[in-house]
Z-matrix of the N, CA and C atoms (Angstrom, degrees):
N
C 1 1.449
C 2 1.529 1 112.13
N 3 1.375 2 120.44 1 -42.91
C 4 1.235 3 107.10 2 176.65
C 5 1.539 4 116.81 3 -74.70
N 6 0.987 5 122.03 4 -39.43
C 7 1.628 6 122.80 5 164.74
C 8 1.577 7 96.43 6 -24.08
N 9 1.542 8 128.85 7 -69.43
C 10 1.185 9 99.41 8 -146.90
C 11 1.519 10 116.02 9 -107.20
N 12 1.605 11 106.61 10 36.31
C 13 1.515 12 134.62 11 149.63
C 14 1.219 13 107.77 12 -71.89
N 15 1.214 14 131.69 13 -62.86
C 16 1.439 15 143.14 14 -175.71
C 17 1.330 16 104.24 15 -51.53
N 18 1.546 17 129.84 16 -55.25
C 19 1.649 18 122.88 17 -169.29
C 20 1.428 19 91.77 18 -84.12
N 21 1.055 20 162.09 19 -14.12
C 22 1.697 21 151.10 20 152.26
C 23 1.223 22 95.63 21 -38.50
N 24 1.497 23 127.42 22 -82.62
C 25 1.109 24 156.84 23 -169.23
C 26 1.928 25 115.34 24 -28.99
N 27 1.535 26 89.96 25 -62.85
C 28 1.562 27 103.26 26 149.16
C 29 1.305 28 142.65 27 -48.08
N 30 1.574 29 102.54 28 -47.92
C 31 1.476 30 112.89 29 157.28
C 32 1.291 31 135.03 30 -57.38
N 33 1.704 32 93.07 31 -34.74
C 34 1.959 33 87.96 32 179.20
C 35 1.279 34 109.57 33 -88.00
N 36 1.351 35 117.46 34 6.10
C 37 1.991 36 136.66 35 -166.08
C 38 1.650 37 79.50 36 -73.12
N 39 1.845 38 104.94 37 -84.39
C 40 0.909 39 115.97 38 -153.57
C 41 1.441 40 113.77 39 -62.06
N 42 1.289 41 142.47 40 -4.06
C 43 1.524 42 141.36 41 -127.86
C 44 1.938 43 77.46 42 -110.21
N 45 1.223 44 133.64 43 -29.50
C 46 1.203 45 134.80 44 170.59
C 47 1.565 46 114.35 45 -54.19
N 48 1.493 47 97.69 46 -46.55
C 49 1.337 48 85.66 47 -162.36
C 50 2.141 49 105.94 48 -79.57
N 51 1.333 50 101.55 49 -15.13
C 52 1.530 51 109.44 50 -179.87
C 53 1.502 52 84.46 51 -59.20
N 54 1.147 53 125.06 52 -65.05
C 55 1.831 54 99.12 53 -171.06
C 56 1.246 55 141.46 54 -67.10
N 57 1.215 56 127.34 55 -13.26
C 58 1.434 57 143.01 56 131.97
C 59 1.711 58 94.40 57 -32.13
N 60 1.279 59 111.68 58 -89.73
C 61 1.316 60 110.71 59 -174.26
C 62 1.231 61 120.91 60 -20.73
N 63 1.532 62 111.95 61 -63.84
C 64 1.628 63 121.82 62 -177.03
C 65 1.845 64 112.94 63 -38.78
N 66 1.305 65 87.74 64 -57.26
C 67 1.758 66 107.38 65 178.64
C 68 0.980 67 123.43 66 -56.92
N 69 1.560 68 105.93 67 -26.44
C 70 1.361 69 106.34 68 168.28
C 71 1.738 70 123.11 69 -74.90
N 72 1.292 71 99.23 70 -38.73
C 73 1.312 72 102.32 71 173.92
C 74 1.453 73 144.65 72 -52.96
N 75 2.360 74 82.80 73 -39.36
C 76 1.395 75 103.33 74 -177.17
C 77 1.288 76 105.72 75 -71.74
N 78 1.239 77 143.23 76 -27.42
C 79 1.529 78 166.46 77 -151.92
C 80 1.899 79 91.64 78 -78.50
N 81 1.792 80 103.97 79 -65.80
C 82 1.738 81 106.10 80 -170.13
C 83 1.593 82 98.67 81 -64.12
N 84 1.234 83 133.60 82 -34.92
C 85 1.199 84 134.81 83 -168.60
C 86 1.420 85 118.43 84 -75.44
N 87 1.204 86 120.61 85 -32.85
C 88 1.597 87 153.78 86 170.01
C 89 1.990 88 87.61 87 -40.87
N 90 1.719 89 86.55 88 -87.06
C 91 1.319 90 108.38 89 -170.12
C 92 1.609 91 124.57 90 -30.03
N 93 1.660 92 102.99 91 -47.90
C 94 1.488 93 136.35 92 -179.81
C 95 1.517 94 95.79 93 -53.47
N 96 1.202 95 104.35 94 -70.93
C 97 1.545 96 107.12 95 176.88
C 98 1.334 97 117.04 96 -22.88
N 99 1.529 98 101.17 97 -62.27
C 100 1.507 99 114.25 98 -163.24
C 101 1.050 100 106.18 99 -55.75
N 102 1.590 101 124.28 100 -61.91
C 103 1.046 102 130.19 101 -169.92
C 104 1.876 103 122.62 102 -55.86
N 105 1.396 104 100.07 103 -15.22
C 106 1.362 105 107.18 104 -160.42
C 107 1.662 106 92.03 105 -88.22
N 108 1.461 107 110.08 106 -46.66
C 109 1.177 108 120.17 107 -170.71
C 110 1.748 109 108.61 108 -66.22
N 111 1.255 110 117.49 109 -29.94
C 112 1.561 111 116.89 110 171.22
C 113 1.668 112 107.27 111 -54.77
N 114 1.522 113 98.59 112 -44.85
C 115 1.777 114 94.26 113 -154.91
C 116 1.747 115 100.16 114 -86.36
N 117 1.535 116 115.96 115 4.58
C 118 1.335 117 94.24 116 -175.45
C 119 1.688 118 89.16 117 -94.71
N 120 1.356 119 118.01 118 -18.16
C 121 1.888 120 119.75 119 -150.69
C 122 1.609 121 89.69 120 -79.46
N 123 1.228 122 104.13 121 -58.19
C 124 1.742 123 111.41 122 -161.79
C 125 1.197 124 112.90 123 -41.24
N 126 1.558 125 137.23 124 166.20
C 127 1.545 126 151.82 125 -176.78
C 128 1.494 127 63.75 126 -127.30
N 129 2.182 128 76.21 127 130.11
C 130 1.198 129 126.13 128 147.83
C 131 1.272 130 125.33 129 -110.13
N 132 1.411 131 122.29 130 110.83
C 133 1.259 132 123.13 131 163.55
C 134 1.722 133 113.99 132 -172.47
N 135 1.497 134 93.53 133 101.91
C 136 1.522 135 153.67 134 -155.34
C 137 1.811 136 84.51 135 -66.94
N 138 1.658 137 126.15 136 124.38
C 139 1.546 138 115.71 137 166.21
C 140 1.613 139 79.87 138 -135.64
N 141 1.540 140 103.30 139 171.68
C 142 1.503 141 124.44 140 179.01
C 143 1.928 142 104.32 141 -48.72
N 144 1.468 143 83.00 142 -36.14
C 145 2.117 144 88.05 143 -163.76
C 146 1.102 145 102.35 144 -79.08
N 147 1.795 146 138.41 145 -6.34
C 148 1.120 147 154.10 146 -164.95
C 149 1.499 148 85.16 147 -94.53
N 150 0.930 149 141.04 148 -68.07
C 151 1.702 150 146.64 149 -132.39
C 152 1.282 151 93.67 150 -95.50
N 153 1.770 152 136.28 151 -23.74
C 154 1.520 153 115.77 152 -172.04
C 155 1.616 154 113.81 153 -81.51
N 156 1.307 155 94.63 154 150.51
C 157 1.315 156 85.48 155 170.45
C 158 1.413 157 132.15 156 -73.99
N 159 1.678 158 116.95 157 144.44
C 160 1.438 159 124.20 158 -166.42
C 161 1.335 160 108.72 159 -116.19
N 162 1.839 161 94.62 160 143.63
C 163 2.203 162 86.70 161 -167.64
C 164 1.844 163 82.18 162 -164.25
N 165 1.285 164 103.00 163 94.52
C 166 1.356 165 107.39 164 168.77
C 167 1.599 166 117.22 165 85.57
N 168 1.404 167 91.82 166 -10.50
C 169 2.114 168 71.44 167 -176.77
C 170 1.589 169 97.75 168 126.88
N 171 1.500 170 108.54 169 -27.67
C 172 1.741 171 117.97 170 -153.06
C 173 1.536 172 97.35 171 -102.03
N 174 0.973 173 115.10 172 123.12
C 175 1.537 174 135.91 173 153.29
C 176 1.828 175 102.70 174 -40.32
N 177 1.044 176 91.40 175 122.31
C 178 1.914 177 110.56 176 -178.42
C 179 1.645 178 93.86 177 -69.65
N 180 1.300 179 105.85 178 130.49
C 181 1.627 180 122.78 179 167.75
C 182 1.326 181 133.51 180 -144.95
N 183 1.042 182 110.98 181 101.44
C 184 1.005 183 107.68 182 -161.55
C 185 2.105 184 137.71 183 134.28
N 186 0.918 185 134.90 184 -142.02
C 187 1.365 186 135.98 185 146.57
C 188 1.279 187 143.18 186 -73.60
N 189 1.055 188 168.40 187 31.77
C 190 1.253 189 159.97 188 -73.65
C 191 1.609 190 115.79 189 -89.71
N 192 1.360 191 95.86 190 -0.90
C 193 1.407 192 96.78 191 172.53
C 194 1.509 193 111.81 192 -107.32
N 195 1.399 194 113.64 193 117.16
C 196 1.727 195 114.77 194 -178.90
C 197 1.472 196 87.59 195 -97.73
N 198 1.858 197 103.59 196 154.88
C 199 1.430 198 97.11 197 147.19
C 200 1.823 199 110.21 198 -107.18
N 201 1.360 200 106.19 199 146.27
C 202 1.283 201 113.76 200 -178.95
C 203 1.531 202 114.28 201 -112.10
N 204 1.782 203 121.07 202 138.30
C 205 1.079 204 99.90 203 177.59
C 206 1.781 205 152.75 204 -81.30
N 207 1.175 206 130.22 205 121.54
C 208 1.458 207 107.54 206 -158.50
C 209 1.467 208 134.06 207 -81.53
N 210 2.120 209 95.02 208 41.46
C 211 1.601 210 108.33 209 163.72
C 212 1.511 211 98.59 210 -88.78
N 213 1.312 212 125.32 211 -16.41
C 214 1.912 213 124.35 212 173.61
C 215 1.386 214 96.39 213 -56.11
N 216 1.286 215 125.08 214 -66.72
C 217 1.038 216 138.91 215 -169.27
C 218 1.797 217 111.81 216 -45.42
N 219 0.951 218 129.98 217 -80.36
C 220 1.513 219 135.88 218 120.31
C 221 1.442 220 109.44 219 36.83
N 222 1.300 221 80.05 220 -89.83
C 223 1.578 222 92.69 221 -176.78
C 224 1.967 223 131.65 222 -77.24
N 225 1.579 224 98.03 223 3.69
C 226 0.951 225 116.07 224 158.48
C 227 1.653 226 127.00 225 -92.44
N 228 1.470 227 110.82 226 -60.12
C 229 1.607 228 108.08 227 143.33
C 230 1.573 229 136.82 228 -15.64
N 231 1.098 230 113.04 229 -50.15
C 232 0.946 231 136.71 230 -169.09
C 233 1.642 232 111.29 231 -79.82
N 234 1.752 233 106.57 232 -48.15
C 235 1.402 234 93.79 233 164.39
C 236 2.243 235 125.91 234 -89.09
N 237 1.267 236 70.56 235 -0.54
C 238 1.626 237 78.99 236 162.33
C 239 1.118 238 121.33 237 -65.27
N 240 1.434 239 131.55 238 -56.07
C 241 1.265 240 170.81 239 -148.12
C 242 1.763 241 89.39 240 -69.13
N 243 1.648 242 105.98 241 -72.89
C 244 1.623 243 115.18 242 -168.37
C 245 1.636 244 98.05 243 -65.82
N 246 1.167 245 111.93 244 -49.14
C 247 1.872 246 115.79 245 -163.41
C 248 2.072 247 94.75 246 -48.79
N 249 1.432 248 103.02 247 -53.24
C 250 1.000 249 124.41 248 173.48
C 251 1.843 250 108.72 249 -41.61
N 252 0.937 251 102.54 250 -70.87
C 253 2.102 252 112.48 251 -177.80
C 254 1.615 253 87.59 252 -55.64
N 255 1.654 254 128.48 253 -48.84
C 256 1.349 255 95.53 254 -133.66
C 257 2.121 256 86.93 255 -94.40
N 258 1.171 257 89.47 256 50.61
C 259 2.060 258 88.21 257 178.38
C 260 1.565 259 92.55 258 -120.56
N 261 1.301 260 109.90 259 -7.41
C 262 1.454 261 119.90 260 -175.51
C 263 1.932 262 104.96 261 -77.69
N 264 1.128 263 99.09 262 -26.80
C 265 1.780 264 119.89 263 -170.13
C 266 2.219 265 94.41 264 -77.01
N 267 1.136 266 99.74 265 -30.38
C 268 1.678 267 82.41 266 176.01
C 269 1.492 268 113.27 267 -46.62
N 270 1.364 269 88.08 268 -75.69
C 271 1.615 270 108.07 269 -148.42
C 272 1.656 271 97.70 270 -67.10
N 273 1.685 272 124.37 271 -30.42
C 274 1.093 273 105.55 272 160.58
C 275 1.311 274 133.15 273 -41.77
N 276 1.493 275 117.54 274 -56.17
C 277 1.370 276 112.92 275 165.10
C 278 1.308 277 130.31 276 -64.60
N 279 1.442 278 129.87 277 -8.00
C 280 1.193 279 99.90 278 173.33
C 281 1.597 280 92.16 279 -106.25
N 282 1.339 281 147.77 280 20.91
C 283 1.303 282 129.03 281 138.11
C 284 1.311 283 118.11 282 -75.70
N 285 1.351 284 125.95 283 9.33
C 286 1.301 285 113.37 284 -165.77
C 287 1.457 286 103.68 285 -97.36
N 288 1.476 287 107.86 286 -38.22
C 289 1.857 288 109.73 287 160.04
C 290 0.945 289 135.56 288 -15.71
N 291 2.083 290 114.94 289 -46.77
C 292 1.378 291 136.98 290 -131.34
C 293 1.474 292 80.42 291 -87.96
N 294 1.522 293 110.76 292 159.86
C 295 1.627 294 118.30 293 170.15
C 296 1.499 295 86.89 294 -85.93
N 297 2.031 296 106.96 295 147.94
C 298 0.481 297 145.17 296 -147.97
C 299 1.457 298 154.43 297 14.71
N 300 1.296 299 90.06 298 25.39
C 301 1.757 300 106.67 299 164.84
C 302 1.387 301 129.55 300 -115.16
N 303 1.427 302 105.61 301 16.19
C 304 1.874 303 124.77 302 168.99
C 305 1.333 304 104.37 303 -54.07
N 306 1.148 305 121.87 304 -70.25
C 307 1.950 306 111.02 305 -161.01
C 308 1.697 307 99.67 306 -95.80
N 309 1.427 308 123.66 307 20.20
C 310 1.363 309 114.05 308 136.84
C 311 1.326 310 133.07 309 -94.27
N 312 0.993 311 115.53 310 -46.59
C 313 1.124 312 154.27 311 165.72
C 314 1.702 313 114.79 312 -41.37
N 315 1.404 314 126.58 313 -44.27
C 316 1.332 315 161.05 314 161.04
C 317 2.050 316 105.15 315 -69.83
N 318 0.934 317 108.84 316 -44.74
C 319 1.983 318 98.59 317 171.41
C 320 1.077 319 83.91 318 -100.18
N 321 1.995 320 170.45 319 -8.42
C 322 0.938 321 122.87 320 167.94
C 323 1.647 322 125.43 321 -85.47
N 324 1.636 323 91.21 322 -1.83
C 325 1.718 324 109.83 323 179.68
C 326 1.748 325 97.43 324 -74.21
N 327 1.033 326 110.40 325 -54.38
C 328 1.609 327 120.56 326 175.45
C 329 1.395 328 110.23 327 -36.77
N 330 0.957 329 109.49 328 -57.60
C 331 1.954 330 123.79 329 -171.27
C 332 1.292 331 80.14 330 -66.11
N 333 1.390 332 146.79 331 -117.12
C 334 1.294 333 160.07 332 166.33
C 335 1.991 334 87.71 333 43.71
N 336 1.647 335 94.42 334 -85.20
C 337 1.270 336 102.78 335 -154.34
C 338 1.310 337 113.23 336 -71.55
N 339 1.600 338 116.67 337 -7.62
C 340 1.417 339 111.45 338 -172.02
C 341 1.674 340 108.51 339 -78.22
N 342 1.562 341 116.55 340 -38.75
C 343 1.491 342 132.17 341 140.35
C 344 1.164 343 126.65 342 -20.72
N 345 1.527 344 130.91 343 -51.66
C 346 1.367 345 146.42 344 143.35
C 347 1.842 346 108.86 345 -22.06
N 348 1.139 347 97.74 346 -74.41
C 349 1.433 348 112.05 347 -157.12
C 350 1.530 349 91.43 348 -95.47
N 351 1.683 350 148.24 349 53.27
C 352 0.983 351 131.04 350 146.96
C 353 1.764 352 75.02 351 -130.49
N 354 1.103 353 134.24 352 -41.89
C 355 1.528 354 111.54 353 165.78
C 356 1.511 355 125.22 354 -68.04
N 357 1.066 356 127.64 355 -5.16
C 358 1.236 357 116.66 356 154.53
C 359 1.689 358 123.60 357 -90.59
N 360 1.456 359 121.96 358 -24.85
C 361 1.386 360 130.69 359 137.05
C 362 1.489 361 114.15 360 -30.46
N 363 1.070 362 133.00 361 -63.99
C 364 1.507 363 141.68 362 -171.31
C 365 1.532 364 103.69 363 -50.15
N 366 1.667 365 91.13 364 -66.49
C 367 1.791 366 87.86 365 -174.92
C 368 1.628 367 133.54 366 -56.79
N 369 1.755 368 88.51 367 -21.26
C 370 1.691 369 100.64 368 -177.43
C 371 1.683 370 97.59 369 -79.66
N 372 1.194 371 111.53 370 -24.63
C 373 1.741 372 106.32 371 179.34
C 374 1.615 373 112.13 372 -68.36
N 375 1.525 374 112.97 373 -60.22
C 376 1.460 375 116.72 374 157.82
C 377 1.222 376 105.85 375 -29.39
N 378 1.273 377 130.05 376 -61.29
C 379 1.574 378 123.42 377 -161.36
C 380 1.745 379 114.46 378 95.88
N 381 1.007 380 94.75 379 29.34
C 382 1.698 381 107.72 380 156.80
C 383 1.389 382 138.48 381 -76.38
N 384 1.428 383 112.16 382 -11.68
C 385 1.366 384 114.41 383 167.95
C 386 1.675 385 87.47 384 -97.48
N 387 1.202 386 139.23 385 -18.51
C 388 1.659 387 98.33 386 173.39
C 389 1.633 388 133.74 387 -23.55
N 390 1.028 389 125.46 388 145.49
C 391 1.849 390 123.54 389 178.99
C 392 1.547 391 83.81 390 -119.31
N 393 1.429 392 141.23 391 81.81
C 394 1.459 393 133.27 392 148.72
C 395 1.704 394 112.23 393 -145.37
């Protein structure tokens, strides 16, 4: 008798994950569809001006390999990084309202930002915000 408590038990365990499963399937099959149904609908017919590559409007000239520099890069990171910290500044403030989490709540904003601004110190020492 208890044996076949245990495989119930199992069954209704696993019977979760069959629907995950299902969804998953219906989801790849969904997609398949889509995709199948694009490539039968579309007109094909392929010209030279069809096949070049397009980047703004501008006629490709040249090599296709640029080198680009990785202070863009840099300087993209970098505002990720703050945009990123400063989403951290919501919810601080509106816990800071709450009774009794003001003067915790208030030095852990401090710590937060003082972290902020010794990594942004760093980078200005490196010399990463240069623009040259």
């Amino acid at each position: 008798m208890p044996e076949e408590t245990v495989v119930v038990h199992a069954a209704d365990y696993f019977q979760g994950y069959g629907v995950v499963g299902l969804l998953a399937v219906l989801g790849v099959l969904f997609v398949a569809v889509a995709f199948g149904a694009g490539r039968l609908l579309r007109p094909v017919a392929p010209t030279p001006e069809k096949l070049l590559t397009y980047e703004c409007g501008v006629d490709p000239v040249g090599d296709g390999w640029a080198h680009t520099q990785v202070r863009y890069y840099v300087y993209a990171f970098l505002y990720v990084i703050f945009a990123v910290d400063s989403i951290f500044l919501f919810p601080w403030a509106t816990v800071f309202a709450a009774d009794g989490y003001g003067a915790t709540t208030l030095v852990e904003m401090f710590v937060f930002l003082g972290f902020l601004t010794v990594g942004l110190l760093y980078a200005y020492k490196k010399g990463v915000l240069t623009w040259a």
